[in-house]
C-alpha positions as CSV (number, residue, x, y, z in Angstrom):
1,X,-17.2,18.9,-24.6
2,X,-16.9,16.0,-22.0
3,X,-13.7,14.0,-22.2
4,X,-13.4,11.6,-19.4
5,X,-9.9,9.9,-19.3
6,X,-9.7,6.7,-18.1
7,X,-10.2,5.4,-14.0
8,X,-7.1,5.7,-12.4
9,X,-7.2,5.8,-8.4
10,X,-4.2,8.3,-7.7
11,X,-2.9,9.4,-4.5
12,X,-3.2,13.0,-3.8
13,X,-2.3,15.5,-0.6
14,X,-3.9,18.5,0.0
15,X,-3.8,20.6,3.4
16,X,-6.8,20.9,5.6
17,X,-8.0,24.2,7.4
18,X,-5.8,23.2,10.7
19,X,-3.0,23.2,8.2
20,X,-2.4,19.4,8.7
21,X,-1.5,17.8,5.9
22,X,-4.1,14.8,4.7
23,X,-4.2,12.9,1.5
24,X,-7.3,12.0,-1.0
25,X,-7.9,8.9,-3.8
26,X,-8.8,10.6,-6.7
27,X,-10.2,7.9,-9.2
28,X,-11.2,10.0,-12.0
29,X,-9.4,13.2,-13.9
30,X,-12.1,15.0,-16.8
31,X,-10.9,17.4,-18.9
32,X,-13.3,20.1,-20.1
33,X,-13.0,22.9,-22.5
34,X,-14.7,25.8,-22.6
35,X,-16.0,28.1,-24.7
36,X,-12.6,29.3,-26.2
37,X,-11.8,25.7,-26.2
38,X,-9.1,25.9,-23.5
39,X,-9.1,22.6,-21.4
40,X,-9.8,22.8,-18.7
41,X,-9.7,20.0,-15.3
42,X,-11.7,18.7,-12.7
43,X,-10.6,16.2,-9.6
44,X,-12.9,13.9,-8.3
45,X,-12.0,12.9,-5.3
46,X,-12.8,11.0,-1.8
47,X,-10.6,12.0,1.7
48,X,-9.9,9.5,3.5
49,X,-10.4,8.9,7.1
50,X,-7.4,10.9,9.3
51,X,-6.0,7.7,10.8
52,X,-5.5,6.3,7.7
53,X,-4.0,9.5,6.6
54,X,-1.9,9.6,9.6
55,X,-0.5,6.3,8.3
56,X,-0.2,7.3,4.9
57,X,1.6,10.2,5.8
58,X,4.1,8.2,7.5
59,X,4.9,5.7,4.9
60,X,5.0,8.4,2.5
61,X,8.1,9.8,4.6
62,X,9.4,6.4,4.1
63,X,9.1,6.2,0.4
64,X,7.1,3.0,0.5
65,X,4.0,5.2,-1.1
66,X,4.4,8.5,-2.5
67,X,2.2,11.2,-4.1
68,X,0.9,10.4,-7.9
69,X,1.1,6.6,-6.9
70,X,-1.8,4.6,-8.9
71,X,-3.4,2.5,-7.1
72,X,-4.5,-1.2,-8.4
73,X,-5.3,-3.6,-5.3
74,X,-6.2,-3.1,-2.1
75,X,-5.5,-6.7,0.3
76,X,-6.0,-8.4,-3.3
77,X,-9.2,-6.5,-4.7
78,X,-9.0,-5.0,-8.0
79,X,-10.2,-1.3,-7.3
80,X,-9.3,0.1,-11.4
81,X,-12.4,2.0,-12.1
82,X,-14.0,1.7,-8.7
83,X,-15.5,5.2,-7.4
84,X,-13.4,6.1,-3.9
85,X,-16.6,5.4,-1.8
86,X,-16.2,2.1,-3.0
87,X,-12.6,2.1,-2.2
88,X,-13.3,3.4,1.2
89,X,-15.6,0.9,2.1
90,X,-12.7,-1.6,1.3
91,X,-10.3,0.1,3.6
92,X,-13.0,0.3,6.2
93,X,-13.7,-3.6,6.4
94,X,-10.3,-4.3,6.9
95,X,-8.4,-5.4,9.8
96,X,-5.0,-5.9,10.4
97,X,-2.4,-5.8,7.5
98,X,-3.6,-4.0,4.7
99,X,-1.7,-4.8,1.4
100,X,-0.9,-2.5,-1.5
101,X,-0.7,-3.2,-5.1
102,X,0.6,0.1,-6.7
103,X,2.2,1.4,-10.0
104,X,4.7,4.6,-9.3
105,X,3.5,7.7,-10.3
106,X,6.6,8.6,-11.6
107,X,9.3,6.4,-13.0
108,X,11.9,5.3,-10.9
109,X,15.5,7.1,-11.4
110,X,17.6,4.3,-13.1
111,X,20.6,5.0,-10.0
112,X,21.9,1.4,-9.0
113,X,20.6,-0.1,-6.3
114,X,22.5,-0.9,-2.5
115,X,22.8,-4.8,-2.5
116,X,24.3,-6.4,0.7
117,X,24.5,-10.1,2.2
118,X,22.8,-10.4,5.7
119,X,25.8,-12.1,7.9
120,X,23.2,-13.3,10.6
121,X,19.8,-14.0,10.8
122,X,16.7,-11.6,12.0
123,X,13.2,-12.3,13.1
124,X,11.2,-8.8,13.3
125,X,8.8,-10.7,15.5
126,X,11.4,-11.4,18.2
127,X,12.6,-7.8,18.4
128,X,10.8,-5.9,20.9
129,X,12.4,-3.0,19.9
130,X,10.8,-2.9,16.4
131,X,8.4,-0.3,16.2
132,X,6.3,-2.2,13.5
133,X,7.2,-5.6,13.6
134,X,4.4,-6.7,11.3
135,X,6.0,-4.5,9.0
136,X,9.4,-6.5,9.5
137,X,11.5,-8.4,7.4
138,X,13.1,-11.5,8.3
139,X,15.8,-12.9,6.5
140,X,18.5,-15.8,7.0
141,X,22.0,-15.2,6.8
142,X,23.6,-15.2,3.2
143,X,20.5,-13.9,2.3
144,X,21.0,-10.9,-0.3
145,X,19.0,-7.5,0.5
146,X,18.3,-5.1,-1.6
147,X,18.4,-1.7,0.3
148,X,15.2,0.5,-1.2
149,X,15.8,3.6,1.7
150,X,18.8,4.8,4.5
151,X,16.8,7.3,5.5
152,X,15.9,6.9,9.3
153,X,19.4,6.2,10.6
154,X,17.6,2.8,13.3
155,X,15.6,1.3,10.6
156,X,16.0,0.5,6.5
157,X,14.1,-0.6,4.6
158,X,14.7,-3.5,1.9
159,X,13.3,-6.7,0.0
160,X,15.1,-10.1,-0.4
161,X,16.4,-10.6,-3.4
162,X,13.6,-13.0,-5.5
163,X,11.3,-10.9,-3.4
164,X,9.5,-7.3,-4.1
165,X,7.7,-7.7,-0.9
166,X,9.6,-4.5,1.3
167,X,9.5,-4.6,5.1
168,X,11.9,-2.8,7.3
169,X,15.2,-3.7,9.2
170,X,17.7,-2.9,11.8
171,X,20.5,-0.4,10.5
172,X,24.0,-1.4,11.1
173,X,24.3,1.4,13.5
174,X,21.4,0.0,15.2
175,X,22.9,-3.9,15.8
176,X,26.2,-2.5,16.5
177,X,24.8,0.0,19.4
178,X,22.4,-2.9,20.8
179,X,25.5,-5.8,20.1
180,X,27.6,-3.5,22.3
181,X,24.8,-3.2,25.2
182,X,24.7,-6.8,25.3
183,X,28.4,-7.7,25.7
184,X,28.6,-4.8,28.1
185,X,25.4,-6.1,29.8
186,X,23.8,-3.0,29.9
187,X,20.3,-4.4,27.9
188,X,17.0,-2.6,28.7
189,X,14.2,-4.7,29.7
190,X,13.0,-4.5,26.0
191,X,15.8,-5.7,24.7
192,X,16.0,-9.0,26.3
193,X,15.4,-11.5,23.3
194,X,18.7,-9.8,21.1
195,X,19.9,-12.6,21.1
196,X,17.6,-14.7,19.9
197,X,18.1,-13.3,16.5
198,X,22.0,-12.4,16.6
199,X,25.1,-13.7,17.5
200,X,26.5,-12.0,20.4
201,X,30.1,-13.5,19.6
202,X,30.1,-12.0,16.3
203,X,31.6,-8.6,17.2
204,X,34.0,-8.9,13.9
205,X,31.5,-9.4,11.7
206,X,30.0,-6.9,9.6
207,X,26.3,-7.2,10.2
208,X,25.8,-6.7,5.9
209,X,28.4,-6.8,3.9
210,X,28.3,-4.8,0.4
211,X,27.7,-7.8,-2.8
212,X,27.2,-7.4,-6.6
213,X,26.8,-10.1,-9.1
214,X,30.4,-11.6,-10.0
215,X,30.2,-13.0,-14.0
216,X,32.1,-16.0,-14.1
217,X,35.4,-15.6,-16.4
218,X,36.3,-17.9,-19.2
219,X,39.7,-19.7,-18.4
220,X,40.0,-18.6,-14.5
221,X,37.5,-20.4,-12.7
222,X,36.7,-19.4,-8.7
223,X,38.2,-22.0,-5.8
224,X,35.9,-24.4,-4.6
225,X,36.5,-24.6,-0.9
226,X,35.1,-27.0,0.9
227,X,34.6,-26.5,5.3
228,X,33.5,-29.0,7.9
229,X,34.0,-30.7,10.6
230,X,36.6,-33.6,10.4
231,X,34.8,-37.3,9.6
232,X,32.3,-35.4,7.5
233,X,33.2,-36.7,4.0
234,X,35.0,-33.5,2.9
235,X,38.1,-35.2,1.6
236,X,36.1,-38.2,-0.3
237,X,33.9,-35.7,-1.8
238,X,37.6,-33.5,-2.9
239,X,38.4,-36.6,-4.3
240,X,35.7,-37.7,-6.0
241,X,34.9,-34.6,-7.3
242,X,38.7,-34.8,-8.9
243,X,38.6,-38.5,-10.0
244,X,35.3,-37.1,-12.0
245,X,37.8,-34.9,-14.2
246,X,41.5,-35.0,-13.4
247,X,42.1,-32.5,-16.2
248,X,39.3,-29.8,-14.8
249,X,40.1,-30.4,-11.0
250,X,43.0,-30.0,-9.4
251,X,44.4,-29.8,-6.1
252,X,46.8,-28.5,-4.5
253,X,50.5,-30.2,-3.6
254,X,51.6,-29.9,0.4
255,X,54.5,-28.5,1.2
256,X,57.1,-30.4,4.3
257,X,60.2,-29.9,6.3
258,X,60.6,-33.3,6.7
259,X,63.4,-35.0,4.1
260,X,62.1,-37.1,1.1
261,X,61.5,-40.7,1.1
262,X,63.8,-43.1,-1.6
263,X,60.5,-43.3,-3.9
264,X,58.8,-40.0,-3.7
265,X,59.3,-36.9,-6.1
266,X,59.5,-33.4,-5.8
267,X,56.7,-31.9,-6.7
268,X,54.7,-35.2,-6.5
269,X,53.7,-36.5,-3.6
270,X,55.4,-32.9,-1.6
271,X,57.4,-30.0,-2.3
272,X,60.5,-30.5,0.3
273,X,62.3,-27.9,1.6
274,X,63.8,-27.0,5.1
275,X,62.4,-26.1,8.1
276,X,64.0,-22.6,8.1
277,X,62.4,-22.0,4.4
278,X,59.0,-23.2,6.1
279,X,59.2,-21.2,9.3
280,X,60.0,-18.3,7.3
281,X,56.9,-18.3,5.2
282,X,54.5,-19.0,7.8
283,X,55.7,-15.8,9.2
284,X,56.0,-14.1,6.6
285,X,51.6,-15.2,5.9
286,X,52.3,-17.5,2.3
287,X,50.8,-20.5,3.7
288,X,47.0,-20.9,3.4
289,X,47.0,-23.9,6.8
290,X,50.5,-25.5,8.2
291,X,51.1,-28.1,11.6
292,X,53.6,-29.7,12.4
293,X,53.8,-33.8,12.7
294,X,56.3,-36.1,14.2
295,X,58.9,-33.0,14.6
296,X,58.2,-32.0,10.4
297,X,56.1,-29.8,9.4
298,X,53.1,-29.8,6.6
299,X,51.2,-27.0,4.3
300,X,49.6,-25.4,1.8
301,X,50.7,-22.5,-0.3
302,X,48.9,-19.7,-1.0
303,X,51.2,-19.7,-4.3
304,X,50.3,-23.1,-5.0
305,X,46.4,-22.2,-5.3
306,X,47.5,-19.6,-7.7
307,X,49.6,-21.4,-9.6
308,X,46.1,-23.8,-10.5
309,X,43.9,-20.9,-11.0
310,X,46.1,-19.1,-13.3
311,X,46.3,-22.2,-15.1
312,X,42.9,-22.7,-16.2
313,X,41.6,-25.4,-13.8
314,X,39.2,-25.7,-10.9
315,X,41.5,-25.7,-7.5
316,X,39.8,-27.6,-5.1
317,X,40.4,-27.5,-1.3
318,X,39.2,-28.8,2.1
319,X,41.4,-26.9,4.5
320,X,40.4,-26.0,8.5
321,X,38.3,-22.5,8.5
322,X,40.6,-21.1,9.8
323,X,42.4,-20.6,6.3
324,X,39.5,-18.9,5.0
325,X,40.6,-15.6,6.8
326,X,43.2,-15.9,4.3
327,X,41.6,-17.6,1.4
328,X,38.8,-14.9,1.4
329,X,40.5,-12.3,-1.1
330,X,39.6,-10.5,-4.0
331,X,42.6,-11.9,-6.0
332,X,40.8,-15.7,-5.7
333,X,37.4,-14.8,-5.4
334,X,36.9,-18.9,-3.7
335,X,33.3,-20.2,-3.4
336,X,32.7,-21.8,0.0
337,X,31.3,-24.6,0.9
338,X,30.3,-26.0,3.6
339,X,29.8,-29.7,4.4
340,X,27.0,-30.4,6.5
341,X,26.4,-33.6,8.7
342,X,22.8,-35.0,9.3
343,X,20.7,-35.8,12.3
344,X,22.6,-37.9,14.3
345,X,20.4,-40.8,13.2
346,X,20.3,-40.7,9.7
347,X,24.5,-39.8,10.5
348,X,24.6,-42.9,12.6
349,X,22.8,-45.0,9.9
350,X,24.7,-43.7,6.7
351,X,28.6,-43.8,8.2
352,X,28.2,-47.4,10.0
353,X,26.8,-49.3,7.3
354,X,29.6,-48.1,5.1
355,X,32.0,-48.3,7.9
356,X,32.9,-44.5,6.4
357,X,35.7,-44.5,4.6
358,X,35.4,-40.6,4.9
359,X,39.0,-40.8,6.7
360,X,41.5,-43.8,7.4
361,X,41.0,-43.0,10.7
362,X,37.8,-44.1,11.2
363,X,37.6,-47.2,9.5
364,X,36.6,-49.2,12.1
365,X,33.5,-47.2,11.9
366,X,32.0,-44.3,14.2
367,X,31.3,-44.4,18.0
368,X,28.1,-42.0,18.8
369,X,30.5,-39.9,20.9
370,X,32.4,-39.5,17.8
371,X,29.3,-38.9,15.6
372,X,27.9,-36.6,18.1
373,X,31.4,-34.6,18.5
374,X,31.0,-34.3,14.5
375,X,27.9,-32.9,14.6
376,X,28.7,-30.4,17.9
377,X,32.2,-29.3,15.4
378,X,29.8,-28.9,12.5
379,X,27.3,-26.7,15.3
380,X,30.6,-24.6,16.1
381,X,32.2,-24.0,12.4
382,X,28.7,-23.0,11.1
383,X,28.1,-20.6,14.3
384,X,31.8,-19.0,13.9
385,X,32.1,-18.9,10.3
386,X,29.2,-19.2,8.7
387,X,29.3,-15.4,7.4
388,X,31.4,-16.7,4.4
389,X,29.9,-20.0,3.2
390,X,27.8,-19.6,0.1
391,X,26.2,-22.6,0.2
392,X,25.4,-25.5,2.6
393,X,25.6,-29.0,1.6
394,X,24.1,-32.1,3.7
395,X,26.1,-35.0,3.3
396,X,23.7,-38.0,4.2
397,X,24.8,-40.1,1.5
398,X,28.3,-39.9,-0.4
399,X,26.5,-40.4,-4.0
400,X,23.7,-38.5,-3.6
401,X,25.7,-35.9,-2.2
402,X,28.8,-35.6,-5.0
403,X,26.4,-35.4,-7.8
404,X,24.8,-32.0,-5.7
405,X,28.5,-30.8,-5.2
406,X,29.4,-31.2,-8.7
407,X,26.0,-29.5,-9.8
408,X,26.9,-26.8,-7.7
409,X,30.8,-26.3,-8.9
410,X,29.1,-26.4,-12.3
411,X,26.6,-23.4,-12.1
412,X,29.6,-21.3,-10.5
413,X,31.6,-22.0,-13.4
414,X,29.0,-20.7,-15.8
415,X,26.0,-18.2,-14.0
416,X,26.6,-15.1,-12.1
417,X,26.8,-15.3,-8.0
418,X,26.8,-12.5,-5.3
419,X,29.9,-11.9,-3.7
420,X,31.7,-9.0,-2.2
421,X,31.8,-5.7,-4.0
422,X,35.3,-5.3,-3.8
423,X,35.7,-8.8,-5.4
424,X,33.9,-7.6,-8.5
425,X,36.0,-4.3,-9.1
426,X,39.1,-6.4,-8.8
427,X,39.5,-7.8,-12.3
């Protein structure tokens, strides 16, 4: 008795008489019995041409398509319940790319998989050295990867993070080897456009850095920080986004050497204390970003950003970069920020007709050297630390551009975000 089970195009190997190993589509399994009503199997099947076994072979290895794989499209085409000549005759007509829609043979092991933020971006098609750039995948930097196979020690492979789509990419071995041929200026002739697609001054940098999903926590809210160039609007947006909701935002008191004045308050305006007190915790690392003015000098605590996170409110800052070397910790887990200027026309346009009152400095308005020098800074910050901002905002106009900030503080405060592993197994 004749049983056919249904069409299922599976991938099969099998080993040829030259003991090479090729591989088959076998559309169609029927199970027979015979006379002692034992079942019994039959394969229908269709080898494919060698080259495109040859290829197969080699994805295979790289666990892109492996044996038992059901195959449903081929460059788009349904091929469920076609016969493999018609499959064959697909593959044949093709040119170029050929795309895959498959379902796994057998179902993938449930083991977590390797997540890391891209700290610089990559072009496959300006790497000469990519043996199948086609086969590439580009990605920005802060984009999340996830990491589907280590196993050739040059190249991974992985898929962004909204995105199935798997391509391969440069291990960090890889960068580091060819990042050190370039500052050494030892690069083969092949290697010329490096680069093109990373930043040779980034030798600190990890080249992907390990992430998980961080679940916000009820009552002890994440840092906003906000990063920039100076004239940018960072400090009106900080206080806007405080005179929105005194209660929810706070920020952070400065600290200064220099003596109180007859009408300030301690722990108003300033925290005084001496100079000695001062010098000794700059040394001693407790100060998120000090300077001095006039002989006196002026900072922020690291204890005074704790002291607003552990009591339930947003901390908001706008401090140099340089403070995010120390702001960066598992303990605060901040969310960065950076503040972005526009074209220099649109910058021109938007700061002189409001004579910016982005600083007190520059209320006479801008010159365009001093637009221009914002938007070089903002060039610089971006390209020296732009490995720890999580998002990018464009301030062309104030308004428009606090109600994108505070939609932004607002989805950290209640959805999940990538950040650094370490971050998430520190409660």
């Amino acid at each position: 008795m004749l049983r056919p089970l249904a069409r299922k195009p599976i991938i099969m190997p099998f080993w040829t008489s030259d003991k090479s190993l090729r591989f088959c589509i076998t559309p169609t399994i029927e199970m027979l019995s015979d006379a002692l009503g034992d079942p019994l199997y039959t394969f229908h099947c269709t080898v494919l041409p060698p080259a495109f076994c040859d290829w197969l072979f080699h994805v295979d290895i790289e666990s892109l398509i492996n044996v038992g794989d059901e195959l449903r499209e081929v460059n788009g085409i349904r091929v469920k319940g076609k016969s493999p000549l018609d499959i064959l005759a697909i593959l044949q007509c093709r040119e170029g790319t050929i795309t895959f829609k498959l379902v796994p043979g057998v179902p993938p092991k449930h083991a977590p998989s390797d997540q890391v933020r891209a700290n610089f971006v990559y072009d496959p098609m300006l790497d000469s050295l990519n043996p199948k750039p086609e086969s590439g995948l580009a990605y920005r930097r802060g984009d999340v990867l996830h990491i589907v196979s280590r196993q050739d020690p040059d190249w991974w492979q992985a898929h962004l993070d909204n995105d199935l789509r798997i391509g391969i990419i440069p291990s960090p071995s890889l960068l580091k080897k060819r990042l050190s041929n370039f500052q050494n200026g030892n690069l083969c002739k092949n290697d010329r456009n490096f680069n093109n697609y990373i930043d040779p001054d980034a030798k600190d940098i990890p080249v992907y850095e390990e992430v998980a999903l961080l679940h916000p926590i009820p009552g002890r809210y994440r840092p906003i920080v906000l990063i920039g160039a100076p004239g940018v609007g960072r400090n009106e947006l900080k206080q806007k986004l405080i005179s929105y909701d005194p209660v929810h935002y706070k920020t952070t008191i400065p600290h200064t050497s220099r003596p109180p004045k007859s009408w300030e308050e301690e722990g108003k305006e300033y925290y005084f204390v001496s100079r000695e007190v001062m010098e000794q915790g700059i040394r001693e690392g407790k100060f998120v970003e000090y300077g001095e003015y006039k002989g006196n000098l002026y900072g922020t605590s690291l204890e005074s950003v704790f002291t607003i996170v552990r009591s339930g409110r947003v901390c908001i800052l706008n401090p140099h970069p340089q403070a995010l070397k120390l702001l960066c910790m598992a303990e605060l887990k901040p969310y960065v920020i950076f503040v972005k200027p526009p074209p220099f026309e649109l910058l021109k346009e938007t700061r002189n007709n409001a004579q910016s009152s982005f600083d007190e400095n520059y209320s006479r308005g801008f010159t365009d050297r001093e637009l221009q020098d914002i938007i070089d800074s903002s060039w610089h910050i971006e390209r020296v630390y732009g490995y720890r901002f999580n998002a990018t905002l464009v301030n062309e106009e104030i308004n428009k551009s606090f109600k994108e900030l505070l939609s932004i503080v607002k989805r950290v405060e209640t959805e999940p975000d990538w950040a650094p592993t370490n971050w998430v197994l520190d409660p």
